[in-house]
Structures are given as C-alpha cells and as structure tokens.
C-alpha positions in Angstrom: 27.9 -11.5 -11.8 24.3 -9.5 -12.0 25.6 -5.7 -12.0 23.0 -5.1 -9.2 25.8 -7.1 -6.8 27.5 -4.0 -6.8 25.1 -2.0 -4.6 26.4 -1.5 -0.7 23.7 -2.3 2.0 21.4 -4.5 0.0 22.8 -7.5 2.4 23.1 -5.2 5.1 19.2 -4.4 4.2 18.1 -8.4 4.0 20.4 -9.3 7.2 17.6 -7.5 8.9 14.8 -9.7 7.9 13.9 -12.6 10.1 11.7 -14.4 7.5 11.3 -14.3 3.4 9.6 -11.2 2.3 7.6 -10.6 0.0 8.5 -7.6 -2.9 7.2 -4.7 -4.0 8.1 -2.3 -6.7 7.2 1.1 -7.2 6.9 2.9 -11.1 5.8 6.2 -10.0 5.3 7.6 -13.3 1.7 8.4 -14.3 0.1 10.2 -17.2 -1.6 12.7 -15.2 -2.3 13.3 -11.5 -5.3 12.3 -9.5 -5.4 15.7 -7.3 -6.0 13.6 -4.5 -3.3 10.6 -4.5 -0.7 11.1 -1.6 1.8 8.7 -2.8 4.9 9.5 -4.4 4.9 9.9 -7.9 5.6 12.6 -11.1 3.9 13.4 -14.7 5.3 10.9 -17.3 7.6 13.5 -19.6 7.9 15.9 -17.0 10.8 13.5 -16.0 12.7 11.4 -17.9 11.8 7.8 -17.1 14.4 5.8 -18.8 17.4 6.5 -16.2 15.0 6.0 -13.1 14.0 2.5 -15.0 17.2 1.8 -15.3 18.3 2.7 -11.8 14.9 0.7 -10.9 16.6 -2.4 -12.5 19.7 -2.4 -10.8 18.2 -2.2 -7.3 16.2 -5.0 -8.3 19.0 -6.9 -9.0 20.8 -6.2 -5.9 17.4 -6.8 -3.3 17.2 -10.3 -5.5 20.5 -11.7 -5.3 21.2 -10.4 -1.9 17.6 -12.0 -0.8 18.2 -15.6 -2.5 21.4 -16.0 -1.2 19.7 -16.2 2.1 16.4 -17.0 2.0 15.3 -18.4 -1.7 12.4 -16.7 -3.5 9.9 -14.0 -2.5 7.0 -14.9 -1.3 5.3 -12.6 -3.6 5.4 -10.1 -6.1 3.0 -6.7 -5.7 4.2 -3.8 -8.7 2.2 -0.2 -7.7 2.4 3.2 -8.3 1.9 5.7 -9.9 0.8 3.8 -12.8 3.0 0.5 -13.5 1.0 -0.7 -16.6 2.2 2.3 -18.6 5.0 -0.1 -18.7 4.2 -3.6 -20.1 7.7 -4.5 -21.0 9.2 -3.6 -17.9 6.4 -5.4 -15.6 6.8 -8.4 -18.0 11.2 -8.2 -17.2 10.0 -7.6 -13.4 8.1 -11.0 -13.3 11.7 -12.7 -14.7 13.9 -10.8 -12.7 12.0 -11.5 -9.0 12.0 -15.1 -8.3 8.4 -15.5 -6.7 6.8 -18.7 -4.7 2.9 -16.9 -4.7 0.9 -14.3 -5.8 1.9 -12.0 -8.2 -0.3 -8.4 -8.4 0.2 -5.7 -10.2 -2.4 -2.0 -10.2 -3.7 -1.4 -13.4 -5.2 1.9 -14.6 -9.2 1.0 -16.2 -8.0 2.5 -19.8 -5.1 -0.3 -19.8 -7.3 -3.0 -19.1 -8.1 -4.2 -22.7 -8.5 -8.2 -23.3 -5.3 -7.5 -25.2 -3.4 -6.3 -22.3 -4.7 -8.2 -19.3 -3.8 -11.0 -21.5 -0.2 -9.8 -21.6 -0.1 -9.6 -18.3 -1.3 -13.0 -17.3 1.1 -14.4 -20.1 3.4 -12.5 -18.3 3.1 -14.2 -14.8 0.6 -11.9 -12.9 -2.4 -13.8 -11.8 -3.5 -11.3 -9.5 -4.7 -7.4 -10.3 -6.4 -4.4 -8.9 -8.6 -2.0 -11.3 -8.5 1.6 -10.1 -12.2 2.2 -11.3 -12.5 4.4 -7.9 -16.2 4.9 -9.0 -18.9 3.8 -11.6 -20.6 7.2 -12.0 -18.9 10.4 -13.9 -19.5 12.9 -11.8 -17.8 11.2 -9.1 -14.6 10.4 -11.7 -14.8 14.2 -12.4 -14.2 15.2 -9.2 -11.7 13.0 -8.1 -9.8 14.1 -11.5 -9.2 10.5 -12.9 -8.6 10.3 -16.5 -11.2 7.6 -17.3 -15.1 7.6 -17.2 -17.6 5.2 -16.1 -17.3 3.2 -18.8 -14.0 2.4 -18.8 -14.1 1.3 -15.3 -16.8 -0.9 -16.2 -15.5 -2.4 -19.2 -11.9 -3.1 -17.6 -13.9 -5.1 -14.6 -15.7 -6.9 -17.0 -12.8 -7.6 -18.7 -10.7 -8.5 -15.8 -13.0 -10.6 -13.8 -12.2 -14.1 -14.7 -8.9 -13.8 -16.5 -6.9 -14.1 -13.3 -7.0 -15.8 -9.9 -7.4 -12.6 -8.0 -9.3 -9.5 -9.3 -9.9 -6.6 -7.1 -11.4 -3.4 -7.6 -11.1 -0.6 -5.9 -13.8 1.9 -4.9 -13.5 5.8 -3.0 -16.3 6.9 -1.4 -16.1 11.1 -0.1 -18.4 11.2 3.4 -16.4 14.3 4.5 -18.5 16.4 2.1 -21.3 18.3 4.4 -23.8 15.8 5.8 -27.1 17.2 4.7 -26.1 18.2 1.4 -27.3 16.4 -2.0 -23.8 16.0 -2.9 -23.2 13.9 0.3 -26.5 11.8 -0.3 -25.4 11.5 -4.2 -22.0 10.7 -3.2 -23.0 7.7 -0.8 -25.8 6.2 -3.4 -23.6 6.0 -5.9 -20.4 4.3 -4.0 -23.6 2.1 -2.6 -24.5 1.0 -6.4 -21.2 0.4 -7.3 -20.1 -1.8 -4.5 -23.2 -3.6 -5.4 -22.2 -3.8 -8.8 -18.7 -5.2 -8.1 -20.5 -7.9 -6.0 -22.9 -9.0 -9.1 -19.8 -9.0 -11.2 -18.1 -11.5 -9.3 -15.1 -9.7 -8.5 -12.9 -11.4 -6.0 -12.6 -8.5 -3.8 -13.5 -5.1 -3.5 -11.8 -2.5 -1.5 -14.0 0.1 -0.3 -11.8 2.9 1.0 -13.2 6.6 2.4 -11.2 9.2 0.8 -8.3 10.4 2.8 -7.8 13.9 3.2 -4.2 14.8 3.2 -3.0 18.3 3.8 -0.2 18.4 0.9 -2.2 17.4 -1.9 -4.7 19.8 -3.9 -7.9 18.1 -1.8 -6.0 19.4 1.4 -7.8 18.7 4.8 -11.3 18.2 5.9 -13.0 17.2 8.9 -14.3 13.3 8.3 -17.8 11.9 9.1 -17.0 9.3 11.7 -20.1 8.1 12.3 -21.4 8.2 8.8 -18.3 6.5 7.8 -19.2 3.7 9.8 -22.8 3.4 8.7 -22.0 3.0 5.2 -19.3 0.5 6.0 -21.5 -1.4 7.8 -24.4 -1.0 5.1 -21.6 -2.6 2.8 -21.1 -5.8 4.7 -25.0 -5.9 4.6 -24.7 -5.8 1.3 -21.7 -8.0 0.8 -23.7 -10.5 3.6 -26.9 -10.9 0.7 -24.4 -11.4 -2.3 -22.3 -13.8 -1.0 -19.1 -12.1 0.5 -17.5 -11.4 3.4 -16.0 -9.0 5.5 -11.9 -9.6 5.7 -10.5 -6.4 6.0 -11.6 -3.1 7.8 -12.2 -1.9 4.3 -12.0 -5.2 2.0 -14.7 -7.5 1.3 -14.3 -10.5 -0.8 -16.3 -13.1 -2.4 -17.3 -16.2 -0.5 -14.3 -19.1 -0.9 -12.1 -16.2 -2.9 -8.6 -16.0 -2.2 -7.3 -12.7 -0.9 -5.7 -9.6 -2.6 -3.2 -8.2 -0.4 -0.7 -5.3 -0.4 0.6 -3.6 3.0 -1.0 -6.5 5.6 1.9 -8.7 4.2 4.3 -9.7 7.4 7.6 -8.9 5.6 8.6 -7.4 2.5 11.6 -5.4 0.8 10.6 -2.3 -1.2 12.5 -1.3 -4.5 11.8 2.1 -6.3 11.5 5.1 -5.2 9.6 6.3 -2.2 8.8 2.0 -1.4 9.2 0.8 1.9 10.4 -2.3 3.5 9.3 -4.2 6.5 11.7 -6.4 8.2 10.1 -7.5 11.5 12.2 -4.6 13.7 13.0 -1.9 11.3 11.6 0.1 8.7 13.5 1.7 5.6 12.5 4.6 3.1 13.7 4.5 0.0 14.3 8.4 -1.8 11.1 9.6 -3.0 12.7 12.2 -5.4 14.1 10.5 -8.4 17.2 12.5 -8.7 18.3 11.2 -5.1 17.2 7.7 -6.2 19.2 7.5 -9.0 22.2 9.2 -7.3 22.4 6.7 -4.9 22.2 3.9 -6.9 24.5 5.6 -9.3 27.1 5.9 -7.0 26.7 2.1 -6.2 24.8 1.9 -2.7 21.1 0.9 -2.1 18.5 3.9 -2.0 17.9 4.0 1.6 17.0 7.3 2.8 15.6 6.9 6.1 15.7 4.1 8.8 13.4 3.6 11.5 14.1 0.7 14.4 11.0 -0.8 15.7 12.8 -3.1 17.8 10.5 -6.6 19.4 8.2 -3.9 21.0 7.2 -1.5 17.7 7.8 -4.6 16.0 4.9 -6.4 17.0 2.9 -3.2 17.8 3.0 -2.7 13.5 2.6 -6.2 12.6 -0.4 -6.7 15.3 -2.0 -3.3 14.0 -1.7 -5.0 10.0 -2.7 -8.2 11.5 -6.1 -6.2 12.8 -6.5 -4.5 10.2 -7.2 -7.7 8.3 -9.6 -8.7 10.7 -7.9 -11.2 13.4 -5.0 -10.3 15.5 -2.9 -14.0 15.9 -1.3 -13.8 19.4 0.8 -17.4 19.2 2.5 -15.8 15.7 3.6 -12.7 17.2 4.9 -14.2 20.1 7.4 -16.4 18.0 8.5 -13.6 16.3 9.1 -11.0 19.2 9.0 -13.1 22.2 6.9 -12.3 25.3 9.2 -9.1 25.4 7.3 -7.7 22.2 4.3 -10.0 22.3 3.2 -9.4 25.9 2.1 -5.7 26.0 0.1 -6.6 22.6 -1.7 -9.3 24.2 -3.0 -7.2 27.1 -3.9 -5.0 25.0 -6.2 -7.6 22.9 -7.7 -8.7 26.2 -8.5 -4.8 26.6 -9.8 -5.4 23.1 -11.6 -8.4 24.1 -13.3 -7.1 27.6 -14.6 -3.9 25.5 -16.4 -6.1 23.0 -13.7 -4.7 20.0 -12.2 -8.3 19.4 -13.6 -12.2 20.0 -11.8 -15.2 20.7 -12.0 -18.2 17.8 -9.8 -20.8 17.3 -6.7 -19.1 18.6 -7.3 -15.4 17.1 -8.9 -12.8 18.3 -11.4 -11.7 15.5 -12.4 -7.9 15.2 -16.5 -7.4 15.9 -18.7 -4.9 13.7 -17.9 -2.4 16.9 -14.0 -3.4 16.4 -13.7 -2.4 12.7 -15.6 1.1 13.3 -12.9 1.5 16.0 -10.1 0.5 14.0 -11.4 2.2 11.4 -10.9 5.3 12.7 -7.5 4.4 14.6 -5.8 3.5 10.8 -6.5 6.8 10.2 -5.3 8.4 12.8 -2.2 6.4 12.2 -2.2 7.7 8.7 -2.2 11.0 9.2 -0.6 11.3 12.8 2.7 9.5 11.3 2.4 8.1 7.4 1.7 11.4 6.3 4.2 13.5 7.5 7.1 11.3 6.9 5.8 11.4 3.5 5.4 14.8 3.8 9.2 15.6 4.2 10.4 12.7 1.8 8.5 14.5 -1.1 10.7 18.0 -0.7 13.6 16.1 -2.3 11.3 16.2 -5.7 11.1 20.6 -4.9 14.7 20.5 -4.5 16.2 22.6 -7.6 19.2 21.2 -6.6 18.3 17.7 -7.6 14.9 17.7 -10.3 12.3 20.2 -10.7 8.9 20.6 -8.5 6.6 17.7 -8.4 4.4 19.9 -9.0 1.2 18.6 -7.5 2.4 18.1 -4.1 3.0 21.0 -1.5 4.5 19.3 1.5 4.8 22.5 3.7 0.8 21.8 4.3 1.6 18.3 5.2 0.4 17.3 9.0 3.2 17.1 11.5 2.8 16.8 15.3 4.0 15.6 18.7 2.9 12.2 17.9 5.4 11.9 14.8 8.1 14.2 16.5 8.3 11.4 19.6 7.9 8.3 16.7 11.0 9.7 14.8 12.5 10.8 18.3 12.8 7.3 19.5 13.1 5.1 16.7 15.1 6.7 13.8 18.3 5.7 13.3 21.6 6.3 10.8 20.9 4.9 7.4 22.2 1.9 6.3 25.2 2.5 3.9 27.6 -0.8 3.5 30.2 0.4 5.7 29.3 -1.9 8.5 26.4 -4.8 8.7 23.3 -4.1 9.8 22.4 -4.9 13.6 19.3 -6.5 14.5 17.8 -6.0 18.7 
C-alpha cells in the first residue's frame, strides 16, 4: 500500500469533486526572486528542499490514490512555481506518479531551456510548456530582476518552439509607469516587438499579461493605466489578427488551429504543494504556504489543508462562469448541469446583462466576449485579484515570517498586502472548518 494512503482528508478532499480534476503541483523553490512574483515561494538553500520534496511526494500519493479510486486519471498534469525545472528528476517521478488522460505542462525558467533539457522533459512525458522570457529586451529583464537576459529568452523559445505540442511564452508589459514618460513609451514598444516576435516564431501561444502591482511584494502598489491597458491589448490582437492568431483569452493569444495552454481556466483540479489550490465545483481549499506548516501536516499524517472556502451552487458557478469568461465564452447549458438553475440562473441574467450592454454575443450556444467585453473583464480580473486573491495570499504567506515554524521569506512583507470589506464579507460567508479526516466532507 502507497505510504501516501496514510494521509486523513485526501478522500474527504476528492468526495468534494463532482467531476475528474485536473492536477497541479507546486515546487516553490527558486534560485533567486523576481521582486515582483506574488506567488508563494523561498530562495533555494535558504530552505532545505529535500524534506518539503519529500513531504511533496507523499501528498502526491495520497491526492492520486484517493482520486483513482473514484474517478480514474487526471485529466491533466500542470507542475508551477517557483521554478519546477530546477528539478528534472523530481518532474520526471511526477509524470509516473500522476496518472494523466491529456496535457501535461510544466513552467520552465529560459536558462533551463537547453535542447538537452527540453528534450528530457518531453522524454519525460510533458508535451506542453511555458517559457518565462517575460521580455526580449534587457533593460526591461533588469528591471523586473529576472536572472536571464534577452538572449536567453530568445534562445529557449527557439529552442522550445517545435519540440512539444504546446509552447507558450509568456510576456509582462509595465503600463502603470507615468503615461508621458520615455520609459512608458519604451516600455510599450518593446512588449509590442516582442509579442510580434513570438508570433513570427510560431509559438503556440503567447500570454500577454500587464504587470500586477501587489502591495506585499518589493514593486508594492501603483495606480494602473486602464485605458492604456486596453489600447495595447487591443493593438495586440491587431497584431495577432495580421500574423495568423487569435484572441482566446482576455490576455492569451494563440496561433491559428493551435491547441490551447491552460492553467487556472481548468473546471476542476486538486492542488498538491504548498500554497496550491484546489477547485472542486463548490469549495475551495488552501494548502500551507509556509513549508514548515506543510511539512508538519503531512508529517503528522493528514492532508495540508489550511483553509476552506464553500462556494456552494451559487459561488460555484459565479467562479467557474468568471474562468469560463475569462477564456473568452461563458457556456450557459454547462453550468447549468453542474449547479442547476439554483446556481446557473443568477449567472445567466447576468450574461443577458452582458449581452444587452454589447460585453458578450450569442454563437452557437455561448456567449462570446466582444473587444468592449475583454477591456471590461479585463479590468474586473483585476479587481478580483487584488480585492480577494491577494489578501488571502497575503495572510497565508505570515506562516513563512513565523519564527516559530521557518525563518522570513524574506521577499514578501504581507502586512502591506490589500485587505478590504470586499474580502472581509467573501471570507465572512464562505469559510468554513478545515477538512481534517475526522468526519467526511459534505457537499451543498
């Protein structure tokens, strides 16, 4: 019997799914911090990483036995970070010990993308990945503190492009800098010329995100450029509309026939590692995002749940309709079979809201986001971002400034973090006592 059986809660935690789910796996470890990254993550050497790998493993175990029994494989396999490919063996044991039906992705960091290495990974079973390249020109690298120049990032497209059935690249673009100054105009010519660059490449996709500003990490706040975000979105699909790709995401665009790269618009999946998440359909869990508490939990033989969060049919299909927008076209008949007219019905009026304001059109059965739509949800994913993502992520990361439990992330200062009435009511109404083994998991 796989040791991982031995973790309460991990059936309690797939009881609550009402469909496969995909996995994901976090390796938070990288070997230096980009000052503006929000996710969870610590210096490699600062921590140990062998025990938290280990831990890792034995989570894995549990998630995948418990989520066979009952529903077979995952339906895919997405490894992030931090930085998983400082890792090759483990990713390579990660593609044996998840049983997967489709697409398996992993990030990879430009430096790590040798022929040599991609190789290994595709041997490995990934045939999906996403280059970090963030930028094609060094001053904008400098600033955003990655530890690779241009070149890399160009050599590890070149080298990736071809060598797997999905290749994404992604791309940050800074518009919150001062509208009329040359850094501003610099900044937006350059993120212009790369994405044009991706396209000649033939990447698959290419994710084009405006930096996010969040309060707890070294970039802190700043007041965004809404309008000027939305311009050079729109002069990207322009772009992406000459060189033969589409628009399939508010900030994706992908090559003409391509298949897609995907990572949080999956319907369900079951996170493993610490500070992942997991999306059942009605709840949401939160792993431990300090590696101490992760490996004390599994350690003392129960899954690493730290927070739990019921949507219920209504929040439910409020998150996956949002994810399902987000990706371009909100599917009315497929949230209604999951949350009934209960959940569905207050989404749907709000789609014909959608629909009477010009935001959404009707085709084939979906309602498609217009040009207008994606600068609207545009700005509503980040308002969701930093009105509740960040500052549950804010409190999760004072377990790593606990002395108690490991020393200071050092990098992130949560106290800054944004809070607010919108998160207060959120956690108010929907979290609940984490799920521990004693008793099975209820589903509403």
């Amino acid at each position: 019997m796989p040791v991982g059986t031995l973790l309460a809660g991990a059936a309690d935690v797939v009881r609550l799914l009402d469909a496969p789910a995909g996995a994901y796996v976090h390796v938070p470890f990288c070997s230096s911090i980009c000052p503006f990254c929000p996710y969870d993550k610590v210096r490699l050497g600062d921590v140990p990483a062998m025990p938290y790998l280990e831990a890792l493993r034995r989570e894995v175990d549990a998630v995948v036995d418990a989520h066979t029994a009952r529903f077979g494989s995952f339906t895919s396999l997405y490894v992030g970070g931090g930085t998983p490919t400082l890792f090759p063996e483990v990713l390579a044991d990660l593609v044996e010990r998840v049983p997967t039906a489709g697409r398996r992705a992993v990030e990879v960091l430009p430096t790590h993308a040798t022929p040599a290495r991609l190789d290994a990974l595709a041997a490995a079973g990934f045939d999906a990945v996403s280059i970090g390249a963030q930028s094609f020109h060094d001053p904008v690298l400098r600033r955003l503190g990655r530890p690779h120049d241009a070149d890399a990032s160009r050599r590890a497209v070149l080298a990736a492009v071809g060598r797997f059935a999905v290749v994404d690249v992604d791309l940050i673009v800074d518009v919150a800098l001062p509208g009329s100054s040359p850094a501003a105009a610099t900044a937006v010519r350059a993120f212009l010329d790369d994405v044009a660059w991706c396209f000649e490449t033939g990447a698959d996709q290419v994710s084009t995100y405006p930096l996010m500003r969040f309060g707890y990490t070294p970039f802190g706040v700043a007041r965004h450029a809404r309008r000027r975000e939305h311009a050079v979105l729109s002069q990207v699909a322009e772009l992406a509309r000459r060189l033969g790709y589409e628009r399939r995401s508010v900030w994706t665009f992908n090559r003409l026939g391509s298949p897609p790269y995907t990572s949080i618009t999956r319907r369900r999946f079951l996170g493993m590692g610490a500070g992942a998440s997991s999306v059942t359909g009605r709840d949401l869990l939160v792993n431990h995002f300090g590696l101490a508490a992760y490996e004390a939990a599994v350690a003392a033989g129960r899954v690493p749940v730290a927070r739990r969060f019921h949507l219920g049919a209504l929040g439910g299909a409020a998150y996956e309709a949002f994810w399902q927008a987000y990706a371009g076209a909100v599917d009315p008949a497929t949230l209604t079979a999951a949350y009934g007219l209960v959940g569905a019905g207050p989404v749907r009026g709000l789609t014909a809201v959608g629909r009477a304001a010009g935001l959404v059109r009707s085709d084939d059965g979906l309602l498609r986001l217009t040009p207008r739509g994606y600068d609207v949800f545009h700005d509503l994913e980040r308002a969701v971002t930093y009105g509740l993502i960040e500052p549950l992520w804010a409190q999760m990361l004072r377990e790593h400034g606990d002395v108690a439990m490991q020393p200071t992330a050092g990098w992130a200062r949560p106290a800054r973090g944004r809070s607010g009435p919108v998160w207060w009511l959120a956690r108010t109404l929907t979290e609940r006592r984490v799920l521990d083994g004693a008793r099975p998991a209820e589903r509403s």
